[in-house]
MIMIDREN-331901 format. One record per residue (C-alpha): residue number from 1; residue in one letter; y, x, z. Coordinates in Angstrom, 3 decimals, padded with zeros to 6 digits. Each point is the difference from the previous one (the first is absolute). Layout:
<recs>
 num residu    north     east       up
 NUM      A        Y        X        Z
...
</recs>
This chain:
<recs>
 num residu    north     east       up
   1      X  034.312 -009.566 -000.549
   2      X -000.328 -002.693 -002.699
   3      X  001.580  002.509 -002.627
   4      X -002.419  002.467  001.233
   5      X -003.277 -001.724 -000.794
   6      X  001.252 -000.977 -003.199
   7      X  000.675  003.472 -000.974
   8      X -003.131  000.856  001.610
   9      X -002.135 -002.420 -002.716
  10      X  001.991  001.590 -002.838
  11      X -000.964  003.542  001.171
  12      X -003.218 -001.062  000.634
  13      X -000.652 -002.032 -003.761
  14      X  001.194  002.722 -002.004
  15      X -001.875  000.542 -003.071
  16      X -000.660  003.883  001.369
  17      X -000.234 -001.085  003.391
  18      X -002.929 -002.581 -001.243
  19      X -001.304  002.808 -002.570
  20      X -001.169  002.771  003.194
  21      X -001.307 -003.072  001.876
  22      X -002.306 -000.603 -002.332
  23      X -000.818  003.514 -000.955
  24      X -000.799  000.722  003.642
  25      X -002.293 -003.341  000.598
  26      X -002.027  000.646 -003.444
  27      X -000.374  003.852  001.289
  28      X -000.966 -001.313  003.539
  29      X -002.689 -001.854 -001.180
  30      X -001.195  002.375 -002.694
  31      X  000.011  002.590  002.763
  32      X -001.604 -002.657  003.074
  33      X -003.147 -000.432 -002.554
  34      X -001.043  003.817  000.224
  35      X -001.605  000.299  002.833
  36      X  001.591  003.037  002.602
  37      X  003.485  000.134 -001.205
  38      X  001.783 -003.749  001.296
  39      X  003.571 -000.744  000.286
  40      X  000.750  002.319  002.644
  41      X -000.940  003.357 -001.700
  42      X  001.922 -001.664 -003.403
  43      X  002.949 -000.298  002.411
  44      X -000.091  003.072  001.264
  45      X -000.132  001.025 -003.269
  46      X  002.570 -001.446 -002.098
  47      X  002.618 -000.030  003.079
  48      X  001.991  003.456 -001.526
  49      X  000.106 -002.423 -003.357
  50      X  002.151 -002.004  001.705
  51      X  002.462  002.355  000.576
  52      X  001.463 -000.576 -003.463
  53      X  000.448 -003.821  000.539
  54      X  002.378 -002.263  001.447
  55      X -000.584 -001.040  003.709
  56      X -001.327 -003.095 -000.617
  57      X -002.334  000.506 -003.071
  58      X -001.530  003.018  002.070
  59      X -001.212 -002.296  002.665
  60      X -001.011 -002.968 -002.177
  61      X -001.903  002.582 -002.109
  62      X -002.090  000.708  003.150
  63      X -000.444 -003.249  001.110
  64      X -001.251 -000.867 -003.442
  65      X -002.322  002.715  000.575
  66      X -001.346 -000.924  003.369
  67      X -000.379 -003.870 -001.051
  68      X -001.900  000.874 -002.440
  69      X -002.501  002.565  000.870
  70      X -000.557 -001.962  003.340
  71      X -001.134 -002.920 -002.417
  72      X -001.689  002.502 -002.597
  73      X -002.247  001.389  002.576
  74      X -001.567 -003.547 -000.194
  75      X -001.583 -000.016 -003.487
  76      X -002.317  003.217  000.143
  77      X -001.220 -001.958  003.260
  78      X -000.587 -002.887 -001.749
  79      X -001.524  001.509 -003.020
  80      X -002.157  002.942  001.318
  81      X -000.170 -000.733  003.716
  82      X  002.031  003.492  000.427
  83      X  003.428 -000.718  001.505
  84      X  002.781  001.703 -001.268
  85      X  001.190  000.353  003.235
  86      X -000.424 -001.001  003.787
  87      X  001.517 -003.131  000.338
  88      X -002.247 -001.430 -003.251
  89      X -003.318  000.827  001.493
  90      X -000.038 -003.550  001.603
  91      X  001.183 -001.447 -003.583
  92      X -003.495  001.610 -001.067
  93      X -002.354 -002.443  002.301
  94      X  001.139 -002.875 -001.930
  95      X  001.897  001.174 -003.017
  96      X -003.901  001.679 -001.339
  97      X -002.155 -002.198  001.104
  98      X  002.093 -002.949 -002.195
  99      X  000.553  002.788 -002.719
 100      X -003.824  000.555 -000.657
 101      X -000.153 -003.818 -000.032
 102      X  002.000  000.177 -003.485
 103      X  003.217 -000.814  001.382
 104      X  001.851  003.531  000.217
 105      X  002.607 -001.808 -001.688
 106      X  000.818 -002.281  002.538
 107      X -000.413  001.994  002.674
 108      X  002.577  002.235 -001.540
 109      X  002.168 -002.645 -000.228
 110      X -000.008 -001.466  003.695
 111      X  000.419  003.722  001.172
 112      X  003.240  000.095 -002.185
 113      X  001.538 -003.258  000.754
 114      X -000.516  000.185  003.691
 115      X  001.363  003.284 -000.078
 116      X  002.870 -001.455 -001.915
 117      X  000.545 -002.781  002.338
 118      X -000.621  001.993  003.159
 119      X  002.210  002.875 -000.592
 120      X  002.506 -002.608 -001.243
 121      X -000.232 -002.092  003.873
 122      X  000.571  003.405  001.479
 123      X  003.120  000.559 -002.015
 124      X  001.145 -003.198  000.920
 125      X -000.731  000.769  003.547
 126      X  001.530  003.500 -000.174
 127      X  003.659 -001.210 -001.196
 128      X  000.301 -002.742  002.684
 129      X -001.982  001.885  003.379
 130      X  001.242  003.779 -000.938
 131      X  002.049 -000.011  002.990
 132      X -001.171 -002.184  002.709
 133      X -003.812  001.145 -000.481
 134      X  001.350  003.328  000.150
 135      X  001.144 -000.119  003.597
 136      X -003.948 -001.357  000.375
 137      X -001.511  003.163 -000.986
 138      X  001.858  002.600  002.472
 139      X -002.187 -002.901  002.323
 140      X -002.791  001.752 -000.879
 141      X -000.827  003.115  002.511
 142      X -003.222  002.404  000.074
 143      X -001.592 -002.816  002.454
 144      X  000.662 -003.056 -002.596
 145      X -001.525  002.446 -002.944
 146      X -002.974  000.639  002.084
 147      X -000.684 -003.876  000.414
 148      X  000.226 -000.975 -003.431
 149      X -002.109  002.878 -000.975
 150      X -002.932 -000.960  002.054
 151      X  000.694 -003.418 -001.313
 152      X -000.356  001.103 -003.947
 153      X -003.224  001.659  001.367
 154      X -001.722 -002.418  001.252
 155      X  001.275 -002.650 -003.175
 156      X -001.052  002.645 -002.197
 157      X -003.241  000.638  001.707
 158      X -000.886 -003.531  000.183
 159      X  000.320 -000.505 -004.106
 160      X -000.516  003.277 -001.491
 161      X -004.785 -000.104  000.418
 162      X -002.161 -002.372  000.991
 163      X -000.605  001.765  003.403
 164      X  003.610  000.322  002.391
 165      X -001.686  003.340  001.340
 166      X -000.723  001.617 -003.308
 167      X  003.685 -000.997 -000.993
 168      X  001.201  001.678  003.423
 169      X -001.824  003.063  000.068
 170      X  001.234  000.475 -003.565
 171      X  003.429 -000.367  001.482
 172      X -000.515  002.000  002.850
 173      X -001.484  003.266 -002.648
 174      X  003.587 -000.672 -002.018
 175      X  001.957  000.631  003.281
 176      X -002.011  002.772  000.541
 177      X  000.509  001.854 -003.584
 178      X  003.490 -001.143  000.862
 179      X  000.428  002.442  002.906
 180      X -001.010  002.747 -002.385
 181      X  003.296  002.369 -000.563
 182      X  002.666  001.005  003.098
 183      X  000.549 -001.691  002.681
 184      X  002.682 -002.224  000.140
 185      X  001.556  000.871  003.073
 186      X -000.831  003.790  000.422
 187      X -000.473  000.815 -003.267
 188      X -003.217  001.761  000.746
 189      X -002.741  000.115 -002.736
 190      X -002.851 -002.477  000.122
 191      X -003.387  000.388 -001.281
 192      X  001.436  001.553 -003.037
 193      X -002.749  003.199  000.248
 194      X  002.175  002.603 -001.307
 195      X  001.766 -001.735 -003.225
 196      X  003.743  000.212 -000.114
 197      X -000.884 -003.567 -002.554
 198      X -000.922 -001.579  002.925
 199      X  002.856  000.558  001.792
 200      X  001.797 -003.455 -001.341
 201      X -003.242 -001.773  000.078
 202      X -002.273 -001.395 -002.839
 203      X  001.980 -001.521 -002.778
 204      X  000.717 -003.833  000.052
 205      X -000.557 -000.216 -003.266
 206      X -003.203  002.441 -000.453
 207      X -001.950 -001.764  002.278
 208      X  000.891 -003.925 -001.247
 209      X -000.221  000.680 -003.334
 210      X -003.420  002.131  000.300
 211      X -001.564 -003.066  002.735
 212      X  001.303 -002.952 -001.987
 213      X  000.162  001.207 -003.862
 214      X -001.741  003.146 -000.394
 215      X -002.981 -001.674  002.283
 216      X -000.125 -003.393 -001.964
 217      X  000.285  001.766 -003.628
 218      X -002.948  002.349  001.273
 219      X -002.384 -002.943  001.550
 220      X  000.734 -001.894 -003.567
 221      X -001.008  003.128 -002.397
 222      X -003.472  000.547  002.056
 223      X -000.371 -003.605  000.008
 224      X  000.190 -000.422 -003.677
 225      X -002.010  003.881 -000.670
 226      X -002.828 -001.233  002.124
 227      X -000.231 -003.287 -001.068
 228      X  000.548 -002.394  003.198
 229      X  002.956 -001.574 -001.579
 230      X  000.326 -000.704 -003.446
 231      X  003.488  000.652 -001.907
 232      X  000.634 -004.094 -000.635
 233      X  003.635  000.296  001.285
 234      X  001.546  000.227 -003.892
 235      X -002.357 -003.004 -000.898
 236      X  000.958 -002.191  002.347
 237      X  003.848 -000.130 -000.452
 238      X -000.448 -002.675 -003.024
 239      X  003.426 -000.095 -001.837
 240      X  000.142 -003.883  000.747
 241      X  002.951 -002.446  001.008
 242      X -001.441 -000.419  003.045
 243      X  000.163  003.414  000.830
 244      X  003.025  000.721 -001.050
 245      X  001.897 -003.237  001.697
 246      X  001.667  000.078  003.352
 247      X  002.233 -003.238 -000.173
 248      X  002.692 -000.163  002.231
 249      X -000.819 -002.687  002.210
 250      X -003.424  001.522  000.858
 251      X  001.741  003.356  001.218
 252      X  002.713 -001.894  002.216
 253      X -002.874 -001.835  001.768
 254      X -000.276  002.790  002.096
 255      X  003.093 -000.182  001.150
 256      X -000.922  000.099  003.758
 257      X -001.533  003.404 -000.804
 258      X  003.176  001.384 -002.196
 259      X  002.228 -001.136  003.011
 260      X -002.628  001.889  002.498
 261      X -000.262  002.956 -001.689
 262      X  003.819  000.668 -001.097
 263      X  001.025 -001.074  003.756
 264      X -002.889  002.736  001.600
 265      X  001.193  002.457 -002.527
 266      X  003.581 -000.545  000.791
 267      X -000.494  000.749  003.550
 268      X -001.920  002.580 -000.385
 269      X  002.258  001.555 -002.069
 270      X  003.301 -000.714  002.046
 271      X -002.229  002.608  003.048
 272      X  000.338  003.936 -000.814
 273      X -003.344  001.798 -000.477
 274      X -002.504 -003.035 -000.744
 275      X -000.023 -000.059 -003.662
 276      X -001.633 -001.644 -003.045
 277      X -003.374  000.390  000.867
 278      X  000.191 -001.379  003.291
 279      X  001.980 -003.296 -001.486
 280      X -002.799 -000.565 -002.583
 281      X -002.927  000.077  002.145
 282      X  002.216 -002.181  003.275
 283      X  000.424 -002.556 -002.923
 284      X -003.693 -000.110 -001.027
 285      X -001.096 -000.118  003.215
 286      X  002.157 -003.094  001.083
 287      X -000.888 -001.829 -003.436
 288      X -003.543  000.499  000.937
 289      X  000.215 -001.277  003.259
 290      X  001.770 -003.090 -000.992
 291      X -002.088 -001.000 -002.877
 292      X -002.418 -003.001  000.083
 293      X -002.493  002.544 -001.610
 294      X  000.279  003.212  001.246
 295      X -003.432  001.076 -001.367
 296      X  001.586 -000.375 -003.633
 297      X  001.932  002.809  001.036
 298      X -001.101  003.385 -002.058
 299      X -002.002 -002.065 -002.344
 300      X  002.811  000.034 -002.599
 301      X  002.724 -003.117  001.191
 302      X  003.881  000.040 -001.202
 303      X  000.423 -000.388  003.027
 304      X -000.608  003.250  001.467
 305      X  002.163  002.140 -003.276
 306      X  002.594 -002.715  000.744
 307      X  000.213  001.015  003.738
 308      X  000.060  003.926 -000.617
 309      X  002.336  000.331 -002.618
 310      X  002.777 -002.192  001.070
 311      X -000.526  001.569  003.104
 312      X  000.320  003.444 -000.937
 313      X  002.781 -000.497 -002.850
 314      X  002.033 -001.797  002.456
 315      X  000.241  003.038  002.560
 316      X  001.953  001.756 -003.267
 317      X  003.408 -002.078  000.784
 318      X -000.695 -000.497  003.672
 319      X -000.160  003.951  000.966
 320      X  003.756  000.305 -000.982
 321      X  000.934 -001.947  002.792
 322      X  000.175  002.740  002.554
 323      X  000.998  002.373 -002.885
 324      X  003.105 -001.439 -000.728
 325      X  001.082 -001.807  003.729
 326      X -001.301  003.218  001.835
 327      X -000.826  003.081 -002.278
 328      X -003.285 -000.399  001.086
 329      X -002.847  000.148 -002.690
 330      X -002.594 -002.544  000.167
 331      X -002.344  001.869 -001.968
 332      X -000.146  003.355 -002.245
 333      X  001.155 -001.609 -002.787
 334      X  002.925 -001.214  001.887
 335      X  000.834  003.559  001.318
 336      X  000.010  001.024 -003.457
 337      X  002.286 -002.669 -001.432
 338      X  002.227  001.140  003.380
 339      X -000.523  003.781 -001.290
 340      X  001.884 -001.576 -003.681
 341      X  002.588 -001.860  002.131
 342      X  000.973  003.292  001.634
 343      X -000.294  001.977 -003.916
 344      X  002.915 -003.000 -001.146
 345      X  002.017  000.871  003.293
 346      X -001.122 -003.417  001.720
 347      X -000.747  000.357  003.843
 348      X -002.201 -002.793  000.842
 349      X  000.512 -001.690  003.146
 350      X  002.089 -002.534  001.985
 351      X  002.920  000.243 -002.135
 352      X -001.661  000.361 -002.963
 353      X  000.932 -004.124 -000.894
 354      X  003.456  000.549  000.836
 355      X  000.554  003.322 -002.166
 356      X -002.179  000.054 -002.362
 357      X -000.449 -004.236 -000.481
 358      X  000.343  000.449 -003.893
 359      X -003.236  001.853 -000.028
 360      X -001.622 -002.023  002.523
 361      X  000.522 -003.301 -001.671
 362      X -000.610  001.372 -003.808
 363      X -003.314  001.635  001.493
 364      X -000.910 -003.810  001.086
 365      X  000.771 -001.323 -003.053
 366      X -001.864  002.790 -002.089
 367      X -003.152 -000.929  002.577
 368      X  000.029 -003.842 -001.141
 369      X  000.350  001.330 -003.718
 370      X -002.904  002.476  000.251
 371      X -002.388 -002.796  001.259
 372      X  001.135 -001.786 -002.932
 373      X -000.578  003.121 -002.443
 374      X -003.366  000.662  002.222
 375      X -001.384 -002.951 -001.186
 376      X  000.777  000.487 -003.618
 377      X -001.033  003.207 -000.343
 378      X -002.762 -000.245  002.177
 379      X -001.201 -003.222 -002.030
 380      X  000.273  001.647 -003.256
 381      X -002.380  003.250  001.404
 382      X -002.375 -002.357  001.158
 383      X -001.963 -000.245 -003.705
 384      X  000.321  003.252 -000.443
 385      X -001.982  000.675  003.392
 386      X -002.254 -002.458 -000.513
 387      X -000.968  001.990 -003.411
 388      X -001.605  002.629  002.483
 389      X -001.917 -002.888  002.084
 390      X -002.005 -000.102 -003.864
 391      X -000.727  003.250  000.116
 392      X -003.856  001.058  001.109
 393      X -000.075  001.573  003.551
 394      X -001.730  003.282 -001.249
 395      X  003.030  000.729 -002.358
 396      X  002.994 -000.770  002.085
 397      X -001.442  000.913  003.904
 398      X -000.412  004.482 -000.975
 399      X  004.167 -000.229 -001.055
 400      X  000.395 -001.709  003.601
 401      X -001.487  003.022  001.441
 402      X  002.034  001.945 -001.683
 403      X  003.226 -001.889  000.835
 404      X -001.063  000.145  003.404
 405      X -000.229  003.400  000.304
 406      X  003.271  000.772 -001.998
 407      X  001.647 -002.332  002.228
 408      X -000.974  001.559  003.172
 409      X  000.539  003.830 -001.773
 410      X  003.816 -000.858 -001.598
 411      X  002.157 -000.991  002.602
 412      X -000.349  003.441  002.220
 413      X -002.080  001.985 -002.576
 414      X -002.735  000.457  003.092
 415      X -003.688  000.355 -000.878
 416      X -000.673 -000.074  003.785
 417      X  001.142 -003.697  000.112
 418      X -002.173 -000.249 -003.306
 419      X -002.871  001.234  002.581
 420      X  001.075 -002.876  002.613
 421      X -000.010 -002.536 -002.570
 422      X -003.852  000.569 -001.331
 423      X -000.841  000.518  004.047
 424      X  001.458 -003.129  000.373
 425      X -001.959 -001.952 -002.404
 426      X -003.336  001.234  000.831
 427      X  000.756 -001.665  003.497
 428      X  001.688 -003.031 -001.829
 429      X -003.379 -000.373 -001.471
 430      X -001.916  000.962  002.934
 431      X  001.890 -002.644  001.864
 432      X -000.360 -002.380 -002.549
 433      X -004.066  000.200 -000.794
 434      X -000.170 -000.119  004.557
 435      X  002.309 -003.403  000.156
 436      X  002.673  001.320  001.030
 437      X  003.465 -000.471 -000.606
 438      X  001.714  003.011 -001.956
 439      X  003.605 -002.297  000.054
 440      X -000.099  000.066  003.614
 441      X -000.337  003.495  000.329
 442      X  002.810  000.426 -002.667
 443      X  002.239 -001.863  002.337
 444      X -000.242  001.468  003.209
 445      X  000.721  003.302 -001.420
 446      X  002.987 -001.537 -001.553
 447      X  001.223 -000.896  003.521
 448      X -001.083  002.544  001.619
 449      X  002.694  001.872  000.498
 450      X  002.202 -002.411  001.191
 451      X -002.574 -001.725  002.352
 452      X -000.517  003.094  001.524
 453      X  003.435  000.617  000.616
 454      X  001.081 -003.558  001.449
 455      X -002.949  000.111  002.174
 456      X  000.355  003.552  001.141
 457      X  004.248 -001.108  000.462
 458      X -000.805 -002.793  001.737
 459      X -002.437  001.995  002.168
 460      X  002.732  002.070  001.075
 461      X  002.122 -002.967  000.473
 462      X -002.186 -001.557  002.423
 463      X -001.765  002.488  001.154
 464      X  000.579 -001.071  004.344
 465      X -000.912 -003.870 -000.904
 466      X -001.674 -000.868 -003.041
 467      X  000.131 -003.507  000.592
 468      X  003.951  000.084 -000.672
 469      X -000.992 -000.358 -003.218
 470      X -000.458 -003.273  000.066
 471      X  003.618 -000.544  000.840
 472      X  000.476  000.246 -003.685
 473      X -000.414 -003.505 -001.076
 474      X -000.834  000.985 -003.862
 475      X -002.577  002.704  000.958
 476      X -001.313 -002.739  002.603
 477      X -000.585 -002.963 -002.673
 478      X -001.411  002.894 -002.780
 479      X -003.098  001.790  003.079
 480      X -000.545 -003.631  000.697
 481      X -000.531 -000.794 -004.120
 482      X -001.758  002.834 -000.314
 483      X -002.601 -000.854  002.860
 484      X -000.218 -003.857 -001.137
 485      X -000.686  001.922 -003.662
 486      X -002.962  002.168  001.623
 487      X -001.673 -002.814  002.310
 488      X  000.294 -002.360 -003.185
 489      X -002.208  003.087 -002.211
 490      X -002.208 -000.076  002.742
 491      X -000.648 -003.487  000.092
 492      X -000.327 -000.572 -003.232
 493      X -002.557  003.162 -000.192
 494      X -002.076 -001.295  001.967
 495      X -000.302 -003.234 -001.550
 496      X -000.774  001.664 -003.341
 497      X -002.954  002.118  001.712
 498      X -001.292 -003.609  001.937
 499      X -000.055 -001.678 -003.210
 500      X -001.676  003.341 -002.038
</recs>
């Protein structure tokens, strides 16, 4: 075993070996900053590249890719309120606010470094809990799913607006666009009017990037044409010191919140079919809640980019728990890295440790040496990003739209998910202008699918005595969360409209 790992560090620090790594991170966050295209569709992508490599360089070149457009997603957030993807947008409600305060900078560099240090924990976690947390995933059945679904509702609903409702309905209309498409268990159509399009629902994508990105870019532009906000944004970031300085003992005093977010991430990520987004928002929410000053919250805090990001980064090592104990994916990127496994004639699954271990153990070790290359690379990037912070709003905001669009167009060369997309932003910014929160709506079409069918599964399961559900200790403790979550919203809305 001994001789293996040591081989395994040898394979894994090879100057080629180190050379892809870095080639894929550098693309993955080149690619995370354009808003519609993420590390997913670069994956998907660049997978038949792969082909021509050697096992382990193929799936350290993807890894590179997916660490670093999950942490490149964070700077267009930051630095036009327009996340590059999903699991940014709740980067964006403090990452701008502290941007138009003059420090983009910074907030660029907490975003990295917990990112760094998150997806690093997860690593960490991943080599010594691949197996045993493994066997605590096939745990999980439709009924358990259900439960901690409701349970990221109601968290989510509770942080996302000012008003719990607002947040919920918003949730409620992303479940419902959700259901759009064939039915999961007959396979009939579903309000899809006639369009074969339809037929595989709206596009992920489409509608995130259009409500998040396309929405915020638009609201800015008429902002600035009709004069209710003036384009100060370029003035403010002063090329001072100050701005510029993040030393390292400020950064580590949020290590409660590092620890938080890389552990909710991590857990999230070791659970098929939550993803990324979920993680990010979970790991505001709790930061929020335990925070001496929650009202800070959205006003423009570390704090709140610390939370997301290591939150998010640190699902990127966890989801290849059940990918390489099980062969089950955690997320879509992890079904594509299992899609390269099977390319290289690896079979993920129980026995992948015991025949394949050389891989296994050089893929760890190329995961500790890509957080270390992450945070070179992603240092050194950092002035030239900032360059574009400097840039007047009215010159670099019409090439966003255009990004956006291309973004959207590229991947499947469809104009009709172009047509989503701008659909999408008008109610992005008819949400927006009414109070009410476009993120939330974002997510519960993103879980849509599977809430529906763990709830509809667990229907069937129970269907002569529903309250056999409650036999499931873990679905117990999550209904009983989520309730406490709810009353708590309540409560607390009512002492908001008492003191109003």
């Amino acid at each position: 075993m001994f001789d293996v790992i040591l081989h395994a560090l040898a394979a894994a620090a090879a100057p080629m070996n180190l050379v892809f790594i870095a080639f894929g991170i550098t693309l993955g966050i080149v690619i995370g900053v354009l808003p519609g295209l993420g590390s997913v569709t670069a994956m998907a992508v660049l997978i038949p590249l792969t082909f021509y490599m050697s096992p382990l360089a193929a799936i350290a070149f993807l890894v590179g890719v997916n660490k670093g457009g999950t942490s490149g997603g964070a700077i267009p957030a930051i630095l036009l309120n327009a996340p590059g993807s999903p699991e940014a947008a709740a980067t964006a409600w403090d990452g701008h606010p502290m941007a138009r305060r003059g420090q983009a900078f910074r907030a660029m560099k907490f975003a990295l470094f917990s990112s760094v240090t998150g997806d690093t924990l997860s690593d960490l976690l991943l080599i010594v809990l691949v197996v045993p947390f493994a066997s605590f995933a096939l745990q999980f059945g439709p009924v358990e799913y259900t439960a901690v679904l409701l349970f990221s509702f109601a968290l989510i609903a509770g942080i996302a607006g000012d008003s719990p409702l607002k947040s919920g309905l918003a949730i409620f209309f992303g479940l419902f666009l959700a259901t759009i498409g064939l039915d999961p268990v007959s396979s009939t159509p579903r309000m899809t009017f006639g369009h074969i399009e339809l037929y595989d629902g709206l596009s992920l994508s489409a509608l995130a990037i259009g409500a998040l990105a396309l929405g915020a870019v638009v609201m800015q532009v008429s902002d600035l044409a009709s004069g209710r906000a003036e384009d100060d944004f370029a003035a403010n970031q002063a090329d001072t010191p100050e701005g510029r300085r993040l030393p390292a003992r400020e950064f580590f005093s949020y290590w409660k919140t590092l620890l938080r977010g890389a552990l909710t991430g991590s857990l999230v990520g070791m659970l098929p079919g939550l993803g990324v987004t979920l993680a990010s928002f979970l790991s505001y929410s709790a930061t929020k809640r335990a925070s001496k000053t929650p009202e800070k919250f959205g006003t423009g805090i570390p704090e709140g980019i610390v939370a997301t990001e290591s939150a998010n980064s640190a699902v990127v090592g966890s989801n290849l728990i059940p990918t390489i104990a099980l062969g089950i994916p955690g997320n879509i990127a992890a079904a594509l890295l299992i899609g390269a496994l099977v390319m290289h004639g690896v079979v993920p699954g129980p026995f992948m440790l015991q025949m394949h271990g050389d891989l296994i153990y050089g893929l760890f070790a190329s995961m500790i040496l890509a957080n270390l290359l992450h945070l070179i690379i992603g240092r050194a990037g950092l002035s030239l990003w900032v360059q574009f912070a400097r840039i007047p709003r009215r010159l670099i905001l019409p090439p966003v739209l255009m990004f956006c669009i291309f973004g959207i167009y590229l991947p499947n060369q469809s104009l009709w998910d172009v047509g989503i997309m701008l659909a999408c932003a008008g109610l992005g910014i008819l949400f927006t202008r009414a109070g009410i929160s476009v993120v939330c709506t974002v997510i519960g079409f993103l879980l849509g699918s599977m809430f529906e069918t763990s709830l509809r599964q667990a229907l069937l399961l129970y269907q002569v005595d529903g309250l056999k559900i409650l036999q499931s200790p873990v679905a117990a403790i999550f209904l009983l969360l989520a309730i406490a979550v709810v009353l708590r919203a309540i409560r607390n809305g009512r002492k908001k409209d008492s003191a109003a």
